[in-house]
Every structure is written in C-alpha cells, then in structure tokens.
NUZA-465504 format. One record per atom (N, C-alpha, C): y, x, z. Coordinates in steps of 0.1 Angstrom, whole numbers, plus 5000, padded with zeros to 4 digits. Example, Ala and Ser with C-alpha at 12.3 -4.5 7.8 and 13.67 -1.06 7.14 Angstrom:
# residues 2
@yy=4943	xx=5132	zz=5078;
@yy=4955	xx=5123	zz=5078;
@yy=4967	xx=5132	zz=5078;
@yy=4978	xx=5128	zz=5071;
@yy=4989	xx=5137	zz=5071;
@yy=5000	xx=5129	zz=5079;
# end
This chain:
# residues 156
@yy=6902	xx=5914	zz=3612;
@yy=6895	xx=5926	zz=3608;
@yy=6902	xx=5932	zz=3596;
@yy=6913	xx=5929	zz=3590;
@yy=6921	xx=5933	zz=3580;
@yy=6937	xx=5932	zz=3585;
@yy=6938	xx=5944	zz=3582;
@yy=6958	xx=5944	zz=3584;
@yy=6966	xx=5940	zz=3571;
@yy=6977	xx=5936	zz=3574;
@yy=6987	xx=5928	zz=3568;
@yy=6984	xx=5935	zz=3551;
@yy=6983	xx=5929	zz=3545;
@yy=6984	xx=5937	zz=3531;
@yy=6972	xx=5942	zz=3523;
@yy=6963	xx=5940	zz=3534;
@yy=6948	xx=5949	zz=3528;
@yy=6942	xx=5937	zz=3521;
@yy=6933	xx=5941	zz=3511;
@yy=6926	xx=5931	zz=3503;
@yy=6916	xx=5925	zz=3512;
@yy=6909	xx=5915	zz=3505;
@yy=6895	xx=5907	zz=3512;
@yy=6886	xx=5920	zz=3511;
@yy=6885	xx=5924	zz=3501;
@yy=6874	xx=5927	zz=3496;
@yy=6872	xx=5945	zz=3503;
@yy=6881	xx=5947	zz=3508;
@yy=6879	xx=5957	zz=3523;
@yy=6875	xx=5953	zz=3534;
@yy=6869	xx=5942	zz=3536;
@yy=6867	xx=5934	zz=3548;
@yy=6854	xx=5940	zz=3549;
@yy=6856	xx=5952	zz=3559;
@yy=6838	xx=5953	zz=3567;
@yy=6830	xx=5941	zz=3570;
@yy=6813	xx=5944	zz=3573;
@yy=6805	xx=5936	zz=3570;
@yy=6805	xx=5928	zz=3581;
@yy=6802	xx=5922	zz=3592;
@yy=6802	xx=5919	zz=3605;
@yy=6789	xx=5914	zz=3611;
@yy=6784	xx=5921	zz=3625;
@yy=6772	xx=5914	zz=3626;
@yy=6774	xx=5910	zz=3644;
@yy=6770	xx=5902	zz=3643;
@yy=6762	xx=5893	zz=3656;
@yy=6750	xx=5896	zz=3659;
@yy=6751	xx=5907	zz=3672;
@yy=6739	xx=5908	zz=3676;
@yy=6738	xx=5902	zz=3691;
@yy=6726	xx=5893	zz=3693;
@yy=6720	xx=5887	zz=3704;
@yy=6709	xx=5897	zz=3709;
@yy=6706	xx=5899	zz=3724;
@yy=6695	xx=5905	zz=3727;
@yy=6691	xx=5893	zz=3735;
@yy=6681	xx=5890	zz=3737;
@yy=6668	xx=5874	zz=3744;
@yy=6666	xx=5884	zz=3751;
@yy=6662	xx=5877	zz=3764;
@yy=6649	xx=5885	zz=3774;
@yy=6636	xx=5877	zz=3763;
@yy=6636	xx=5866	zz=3754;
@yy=6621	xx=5866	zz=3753;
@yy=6622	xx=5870	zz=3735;
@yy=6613	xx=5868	zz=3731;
@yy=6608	xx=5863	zz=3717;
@yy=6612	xx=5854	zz=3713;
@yy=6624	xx=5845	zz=3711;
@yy=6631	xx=5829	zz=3714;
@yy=6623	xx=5830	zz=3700;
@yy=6626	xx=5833	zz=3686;
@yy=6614	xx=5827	zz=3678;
@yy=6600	xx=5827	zz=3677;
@yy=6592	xx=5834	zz=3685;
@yy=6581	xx=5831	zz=3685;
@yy=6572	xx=5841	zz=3676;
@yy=6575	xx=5851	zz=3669;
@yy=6566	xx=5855	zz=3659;
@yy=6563	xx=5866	zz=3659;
@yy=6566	xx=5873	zz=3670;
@yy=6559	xx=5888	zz=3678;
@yy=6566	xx=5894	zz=3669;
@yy=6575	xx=5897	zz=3666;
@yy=6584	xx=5909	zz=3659;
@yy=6597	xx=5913	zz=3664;
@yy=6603	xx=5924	zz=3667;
@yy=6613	xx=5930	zz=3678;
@yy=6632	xx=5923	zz=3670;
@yy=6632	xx=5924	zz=3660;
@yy=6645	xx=5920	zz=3653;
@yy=6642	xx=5908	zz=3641;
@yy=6649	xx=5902	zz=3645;
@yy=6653	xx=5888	zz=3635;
@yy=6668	xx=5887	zz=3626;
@yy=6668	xx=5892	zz=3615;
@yy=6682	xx=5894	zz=3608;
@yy=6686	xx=5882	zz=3598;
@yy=6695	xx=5877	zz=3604;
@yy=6700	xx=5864	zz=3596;
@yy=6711	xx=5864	zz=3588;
@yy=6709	xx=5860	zz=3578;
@yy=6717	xx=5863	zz=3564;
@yy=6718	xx=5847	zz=3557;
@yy=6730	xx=5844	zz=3553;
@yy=6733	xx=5834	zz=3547;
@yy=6730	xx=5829	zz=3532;
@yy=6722	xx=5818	zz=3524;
@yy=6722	xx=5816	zz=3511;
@yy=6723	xx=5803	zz=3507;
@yy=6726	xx=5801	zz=3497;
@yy=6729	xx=5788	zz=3491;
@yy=6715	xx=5780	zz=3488;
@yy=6714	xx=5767	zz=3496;
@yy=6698	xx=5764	zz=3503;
@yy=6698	xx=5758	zz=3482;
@yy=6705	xx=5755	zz=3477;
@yy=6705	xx=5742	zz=3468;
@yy=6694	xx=5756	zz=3453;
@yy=6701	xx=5766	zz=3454;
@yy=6697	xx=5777	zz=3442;
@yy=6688	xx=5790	zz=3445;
@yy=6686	xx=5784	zz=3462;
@yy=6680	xx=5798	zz=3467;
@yy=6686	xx=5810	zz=3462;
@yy=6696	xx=5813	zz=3465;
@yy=6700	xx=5823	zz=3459;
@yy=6714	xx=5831	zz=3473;
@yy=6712	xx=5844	zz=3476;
@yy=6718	xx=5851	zz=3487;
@yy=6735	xx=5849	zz=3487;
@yy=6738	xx=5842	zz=3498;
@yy=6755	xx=5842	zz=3496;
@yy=6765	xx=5853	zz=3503;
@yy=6764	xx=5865	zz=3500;
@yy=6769	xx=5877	zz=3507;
@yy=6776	xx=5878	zz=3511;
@yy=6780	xx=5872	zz=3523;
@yy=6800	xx=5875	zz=3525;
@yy=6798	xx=5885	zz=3540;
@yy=6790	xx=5888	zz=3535;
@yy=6793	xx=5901	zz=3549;
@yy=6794	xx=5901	zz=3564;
@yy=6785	xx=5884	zz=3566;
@yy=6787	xx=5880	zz=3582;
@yy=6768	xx=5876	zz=3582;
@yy=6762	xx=5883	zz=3596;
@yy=6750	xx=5889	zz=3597;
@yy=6749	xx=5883	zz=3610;
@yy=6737	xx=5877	zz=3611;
@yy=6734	xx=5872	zz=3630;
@yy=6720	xx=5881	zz=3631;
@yy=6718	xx=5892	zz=3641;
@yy=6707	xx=5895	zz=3643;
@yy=6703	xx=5892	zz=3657;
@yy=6691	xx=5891	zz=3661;
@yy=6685	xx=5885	zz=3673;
@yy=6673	xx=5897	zz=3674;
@yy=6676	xx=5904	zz=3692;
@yy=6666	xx=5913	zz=3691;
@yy=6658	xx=5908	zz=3702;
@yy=6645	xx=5908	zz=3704;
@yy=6640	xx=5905	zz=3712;
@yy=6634	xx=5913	zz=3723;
@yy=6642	xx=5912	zz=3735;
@yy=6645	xx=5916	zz=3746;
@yy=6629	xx=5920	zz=3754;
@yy=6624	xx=5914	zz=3754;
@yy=6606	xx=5913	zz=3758;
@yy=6603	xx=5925	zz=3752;
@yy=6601	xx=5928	zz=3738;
@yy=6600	xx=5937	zz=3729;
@yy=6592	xx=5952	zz=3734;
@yy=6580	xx=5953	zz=3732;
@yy=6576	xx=5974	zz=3744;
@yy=6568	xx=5976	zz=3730;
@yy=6570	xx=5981	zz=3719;
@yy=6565	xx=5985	zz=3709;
@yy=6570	xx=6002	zz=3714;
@yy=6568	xx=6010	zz=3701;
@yy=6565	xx=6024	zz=3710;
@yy=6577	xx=6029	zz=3696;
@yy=6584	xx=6024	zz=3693;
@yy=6595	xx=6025	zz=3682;
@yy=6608	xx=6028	zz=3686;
@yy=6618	xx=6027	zz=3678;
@yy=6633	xx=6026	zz=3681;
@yy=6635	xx=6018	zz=3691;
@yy=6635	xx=6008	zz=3686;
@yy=6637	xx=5993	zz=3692;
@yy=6634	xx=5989	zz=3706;
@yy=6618	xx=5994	zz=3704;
@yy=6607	xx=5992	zz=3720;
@yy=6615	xx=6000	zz=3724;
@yy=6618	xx=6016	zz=3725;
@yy=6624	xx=6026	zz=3735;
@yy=6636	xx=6020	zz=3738;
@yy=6644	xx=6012	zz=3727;
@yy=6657	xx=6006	zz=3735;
@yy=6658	xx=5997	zz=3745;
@yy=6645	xx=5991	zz=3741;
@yy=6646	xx=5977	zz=3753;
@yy=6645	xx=5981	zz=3768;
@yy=6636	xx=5989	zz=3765;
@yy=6629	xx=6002	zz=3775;
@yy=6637	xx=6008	zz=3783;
@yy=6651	xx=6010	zz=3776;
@yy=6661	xx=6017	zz=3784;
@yy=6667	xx=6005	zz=3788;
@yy=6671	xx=5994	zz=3783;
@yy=6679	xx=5983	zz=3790;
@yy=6675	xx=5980	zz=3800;
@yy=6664	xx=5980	zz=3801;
@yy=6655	xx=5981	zz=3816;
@yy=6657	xx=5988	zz=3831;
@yy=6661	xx=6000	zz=3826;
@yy=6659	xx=6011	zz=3833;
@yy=6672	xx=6009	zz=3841;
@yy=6669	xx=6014	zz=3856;
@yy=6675	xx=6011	zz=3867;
@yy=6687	xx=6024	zz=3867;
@yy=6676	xx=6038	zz=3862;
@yy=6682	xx=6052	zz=3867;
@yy=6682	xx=6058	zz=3855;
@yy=6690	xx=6066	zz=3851;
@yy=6690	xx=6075	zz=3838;
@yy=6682	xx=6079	zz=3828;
@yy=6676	xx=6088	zz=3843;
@yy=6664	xx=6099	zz=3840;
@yy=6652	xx=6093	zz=3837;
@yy=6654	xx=6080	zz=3838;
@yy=6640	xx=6074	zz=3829;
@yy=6643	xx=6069	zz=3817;
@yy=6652	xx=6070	zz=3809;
@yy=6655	xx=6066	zz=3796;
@yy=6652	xx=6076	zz=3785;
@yy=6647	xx=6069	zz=3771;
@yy=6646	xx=6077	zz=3760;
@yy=6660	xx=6081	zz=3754;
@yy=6670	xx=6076	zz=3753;
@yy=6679	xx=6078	zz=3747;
@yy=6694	xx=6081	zz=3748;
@yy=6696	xx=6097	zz=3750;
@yy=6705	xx=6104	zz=3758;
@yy=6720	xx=6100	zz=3759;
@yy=6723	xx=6087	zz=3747;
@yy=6738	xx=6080	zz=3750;
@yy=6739	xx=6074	zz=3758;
@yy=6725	xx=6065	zz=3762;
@yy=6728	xx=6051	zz=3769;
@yy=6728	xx=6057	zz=3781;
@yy=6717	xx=6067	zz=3784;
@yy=6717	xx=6072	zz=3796;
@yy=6728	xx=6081	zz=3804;
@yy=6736	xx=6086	zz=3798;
@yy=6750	xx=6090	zz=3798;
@yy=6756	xx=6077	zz=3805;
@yy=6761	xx=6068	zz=3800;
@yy=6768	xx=6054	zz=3802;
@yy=6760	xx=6053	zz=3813;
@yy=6750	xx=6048	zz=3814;
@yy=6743	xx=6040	zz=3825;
@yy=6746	xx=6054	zz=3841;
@yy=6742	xx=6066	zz=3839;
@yy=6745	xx=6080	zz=3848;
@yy=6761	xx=6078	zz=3853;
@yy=6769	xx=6079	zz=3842;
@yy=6781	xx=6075	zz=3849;
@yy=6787	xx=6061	zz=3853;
@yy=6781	xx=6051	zz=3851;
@yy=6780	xx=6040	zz=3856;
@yy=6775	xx=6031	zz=3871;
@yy=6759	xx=6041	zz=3871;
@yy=6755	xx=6036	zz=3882;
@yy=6754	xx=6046	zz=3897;
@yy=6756	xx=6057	zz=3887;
@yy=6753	xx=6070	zz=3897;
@yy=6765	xx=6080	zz=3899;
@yy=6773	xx=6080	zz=3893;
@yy=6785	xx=6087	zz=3893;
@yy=6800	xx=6079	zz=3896;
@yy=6803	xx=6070	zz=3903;
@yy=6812	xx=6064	zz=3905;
@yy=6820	xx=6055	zz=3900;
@yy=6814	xx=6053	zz=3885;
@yy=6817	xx=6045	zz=3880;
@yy=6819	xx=6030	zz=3876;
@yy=6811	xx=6031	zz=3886;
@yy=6808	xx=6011	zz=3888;
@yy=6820	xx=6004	zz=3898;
@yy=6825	xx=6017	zz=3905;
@yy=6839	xx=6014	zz=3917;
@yy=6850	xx=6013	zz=3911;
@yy=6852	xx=6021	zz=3899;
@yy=6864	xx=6022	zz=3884;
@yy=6865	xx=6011	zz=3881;
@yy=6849	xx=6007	zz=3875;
@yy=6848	xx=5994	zz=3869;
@yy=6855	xx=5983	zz=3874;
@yy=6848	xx=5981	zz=3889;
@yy=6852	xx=5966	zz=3895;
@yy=6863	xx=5968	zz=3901;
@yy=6872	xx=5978	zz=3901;
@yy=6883	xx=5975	zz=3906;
@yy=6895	xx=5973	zz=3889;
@yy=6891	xx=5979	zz=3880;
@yy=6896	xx=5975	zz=3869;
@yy=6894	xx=5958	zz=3867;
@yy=6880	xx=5954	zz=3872;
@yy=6882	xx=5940	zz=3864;
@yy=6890	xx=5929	zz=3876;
@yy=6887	xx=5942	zz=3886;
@yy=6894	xx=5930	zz=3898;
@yy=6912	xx=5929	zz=3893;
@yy=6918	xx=5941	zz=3892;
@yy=6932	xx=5943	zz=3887;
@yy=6937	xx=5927	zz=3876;
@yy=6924	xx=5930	zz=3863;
@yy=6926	xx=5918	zz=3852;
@yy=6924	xx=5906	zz=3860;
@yy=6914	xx=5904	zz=3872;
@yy=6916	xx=5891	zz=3875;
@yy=6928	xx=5887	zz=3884;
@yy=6930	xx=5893	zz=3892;
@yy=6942	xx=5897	zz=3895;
@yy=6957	xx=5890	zz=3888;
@yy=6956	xx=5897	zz=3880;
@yy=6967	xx=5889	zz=3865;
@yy=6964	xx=5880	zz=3859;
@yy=6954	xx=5875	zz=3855;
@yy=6951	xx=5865	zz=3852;
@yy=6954	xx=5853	zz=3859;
@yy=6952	xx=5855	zz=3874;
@yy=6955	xx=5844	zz=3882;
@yy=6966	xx=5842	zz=3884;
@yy=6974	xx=5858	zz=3887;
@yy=6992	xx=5851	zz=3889;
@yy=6991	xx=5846	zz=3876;
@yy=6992	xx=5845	zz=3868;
@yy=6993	xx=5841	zz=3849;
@yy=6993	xx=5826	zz=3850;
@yy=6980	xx=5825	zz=3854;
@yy=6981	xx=5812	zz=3856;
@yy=6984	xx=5801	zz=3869;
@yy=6986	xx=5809	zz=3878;
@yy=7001	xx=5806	zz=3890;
@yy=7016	xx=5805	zz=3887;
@yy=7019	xx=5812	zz=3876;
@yy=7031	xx=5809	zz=3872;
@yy=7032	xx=5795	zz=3861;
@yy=7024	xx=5801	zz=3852;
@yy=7024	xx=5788	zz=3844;
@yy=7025	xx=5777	zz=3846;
@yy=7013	xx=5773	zz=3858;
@yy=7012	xx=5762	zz=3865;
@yy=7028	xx=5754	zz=3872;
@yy=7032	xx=5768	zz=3874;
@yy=7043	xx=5764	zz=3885;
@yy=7057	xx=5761	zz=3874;
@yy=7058	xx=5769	zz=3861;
@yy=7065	xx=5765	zz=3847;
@yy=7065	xx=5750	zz=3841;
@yy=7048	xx=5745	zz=3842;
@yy=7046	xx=5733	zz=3836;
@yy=7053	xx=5724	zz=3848;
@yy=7051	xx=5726	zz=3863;
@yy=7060	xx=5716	zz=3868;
@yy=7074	xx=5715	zz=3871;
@yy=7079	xx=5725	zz=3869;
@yy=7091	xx=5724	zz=3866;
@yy=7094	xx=5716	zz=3856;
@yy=7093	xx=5718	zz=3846;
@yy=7095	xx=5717	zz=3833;
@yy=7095	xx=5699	zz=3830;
@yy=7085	xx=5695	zz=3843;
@yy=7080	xx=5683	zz=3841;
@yy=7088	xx=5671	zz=3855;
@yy=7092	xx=5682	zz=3862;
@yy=7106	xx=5675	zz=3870;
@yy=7119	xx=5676	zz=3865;
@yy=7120	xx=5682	zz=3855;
@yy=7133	xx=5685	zz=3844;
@yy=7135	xx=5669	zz=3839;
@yy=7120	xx=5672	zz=3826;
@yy=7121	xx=5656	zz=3823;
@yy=7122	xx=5642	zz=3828;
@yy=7110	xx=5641	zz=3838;
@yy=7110	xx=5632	zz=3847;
@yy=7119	xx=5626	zz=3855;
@yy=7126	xx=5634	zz=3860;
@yy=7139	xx=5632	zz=3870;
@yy=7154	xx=5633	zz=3861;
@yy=7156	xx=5642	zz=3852;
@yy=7163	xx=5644	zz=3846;
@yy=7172	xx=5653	zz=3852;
@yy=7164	xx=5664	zz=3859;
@yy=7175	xx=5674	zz=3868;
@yy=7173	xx=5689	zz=3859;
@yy=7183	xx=5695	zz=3862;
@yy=7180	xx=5712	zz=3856;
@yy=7172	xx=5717	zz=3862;
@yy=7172	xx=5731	zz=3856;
@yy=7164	xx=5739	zz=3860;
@yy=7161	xx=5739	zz=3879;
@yy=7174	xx=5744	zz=3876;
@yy=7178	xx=5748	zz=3891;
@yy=7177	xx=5741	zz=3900;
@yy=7178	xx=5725	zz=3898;
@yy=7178	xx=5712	zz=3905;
@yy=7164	xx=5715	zz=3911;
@yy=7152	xx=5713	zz=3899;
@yy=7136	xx=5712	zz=3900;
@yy=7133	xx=5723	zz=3907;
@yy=7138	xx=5736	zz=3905;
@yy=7133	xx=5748	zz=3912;
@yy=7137	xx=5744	zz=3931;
@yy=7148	xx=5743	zz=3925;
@yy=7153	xx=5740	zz=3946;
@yy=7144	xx=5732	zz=3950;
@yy=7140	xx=5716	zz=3947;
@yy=7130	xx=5706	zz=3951;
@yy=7119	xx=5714	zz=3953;
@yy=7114	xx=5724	zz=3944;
@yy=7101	xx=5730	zz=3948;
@yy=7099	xx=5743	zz=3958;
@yy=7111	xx=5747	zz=3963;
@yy=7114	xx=5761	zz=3970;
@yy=7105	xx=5775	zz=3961;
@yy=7109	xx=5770	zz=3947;
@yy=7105	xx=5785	zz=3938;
@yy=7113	xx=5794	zz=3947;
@yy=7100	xx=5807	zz=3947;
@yy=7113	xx=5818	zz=3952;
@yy=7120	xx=5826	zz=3940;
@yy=7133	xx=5834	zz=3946;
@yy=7135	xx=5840	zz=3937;
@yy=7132	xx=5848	zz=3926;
@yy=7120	xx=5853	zz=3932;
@yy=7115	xx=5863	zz=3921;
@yy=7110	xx=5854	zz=3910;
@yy=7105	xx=5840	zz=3914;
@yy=7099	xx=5835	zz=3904;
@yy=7108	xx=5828	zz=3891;
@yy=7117	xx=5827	zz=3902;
@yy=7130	xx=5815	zz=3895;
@yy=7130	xx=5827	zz=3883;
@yy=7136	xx=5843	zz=3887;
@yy=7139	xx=5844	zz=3875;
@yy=7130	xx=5848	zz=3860;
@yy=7121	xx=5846	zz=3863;
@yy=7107	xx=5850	zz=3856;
@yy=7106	xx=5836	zz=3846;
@yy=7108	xx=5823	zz=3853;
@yy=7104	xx=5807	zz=3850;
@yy=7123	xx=5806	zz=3841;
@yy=7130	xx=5815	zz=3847;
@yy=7143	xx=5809	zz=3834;
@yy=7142	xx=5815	zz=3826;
@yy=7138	xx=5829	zz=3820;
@yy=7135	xx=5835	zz=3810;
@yy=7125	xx=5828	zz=3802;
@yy=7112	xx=5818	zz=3808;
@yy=7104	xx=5816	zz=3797;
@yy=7112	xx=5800	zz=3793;
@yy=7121	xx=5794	zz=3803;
@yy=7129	xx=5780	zz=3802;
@yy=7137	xx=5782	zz=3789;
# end
C-alpha cells in the first residue's frame, strides 16, 4: 500500500469489509466495526486496519437496509441506488456477464497452461538430477515438444 520511498505514516487506513447473509453476532444491528486496543490499558491502538461486518439479513429502511436490498435484487429497475444498479444493468442485462465469463475463462485458461508447464519444468528438472542427464537428454525421455523445450530452457 506504500511505494518505494514513502513514509509509514502515509499509509491509508484499511478496512475489511465482510457482508453475512445473517446477523453472525446476534444483536440486531446492520454493521459491526472492529477496531483494535491494548486489552492490558484499555486504551485504542490505531494503526489504521478496521474489520467491519455488515449484516446481510439487514431490511431497516436506511442506507444500509436499501443496500442489502439492492444485493438482493435480481433486475436493476428494482434498486435504490443508481451505481449499483448501473453495474448489475450492465452485467446481467446488457451483455456483460458473456465479457465476464469469457474473461475469467481466458485467466483460467493461463493459469492452467502455467501450471502445465511448470509441472512439466519440475520433472524435468527432477530427471536432470536423478539420472544425471541434461536438459536435452530429460526433455527427449519425455517427448517435450518443441515449443515447450524452448520456453522449459529459458526458465532452466
């Protein structure tokens, strides 16, 4: 959260926010803000890291209640609050959910060759030692293709 050179003491505040489907503490109130203190002096230890917990159940007729209210909401045009409903409009109604999942399909995508290669790096790497053969020796035993060989000797 700080670039090379910046002081601590520019460190924005940070929070953790959880949304529950229930009331996980129990005390009928929509947000729970958790702040750190020194149990021994009771006394607030401020370092700018915040856990809040909102509670998801929540239909108070407030900020909060309207938000939950919209998390809810299937279609736009039933929402109080004209940002989310934007997001959710072009998300679920505007073609956007087809952008989405072919974006995340792309990342999984690479992720998997990623870890197809690597897989295929560590055994190399591990018929090098083992046998005591080169690169090239282990790659041949395993019929790497070329494309991979040269990808696996750049990271060798």
């Amino acid at each position: 959260m700080l670039k090379a050179g910046q002081d601590f003491s520019e460190l924005q505040d940070s929070y953790m926010v959880f949304i529950t489907q229930t009331d996980i503490f129990g005390h009928g109130i929509p947000i729970y803000t958790i702040n750190r203190h020194f149990e021994e002096i009771d006394e607030s230890f401020d370092d700018g890291s915040h856990i809040v917990y909102v509670n998801g159940n929540y239909k108070g007729d407030d900020t909060v209640g309207r938000l939950m209210h919209d998390f809810g909401c299937k279609e736009a045009k039933d929402m109080y609050y004209p940002e989310l409903a934007k997001g959710v409009k072009h998300f679920k109604e505007e073609g956007g959910r087809k952008r989405m999942c072919e974006a995340v399909e792309k990342y999984g995508d690479r992720r998997a060759e990623s870890a197809r290669l690597n897989n295929l790096l560590e055994n190399v790497r591990n018929l090098m030692e083992s046998m005591k053969w080169s690169a090239e020796q282990a790659m041949s035993a395993m019929k790497v293709s070329e494309a991979d060989k040269a990808m696996l000797l750049r990271e060798l």
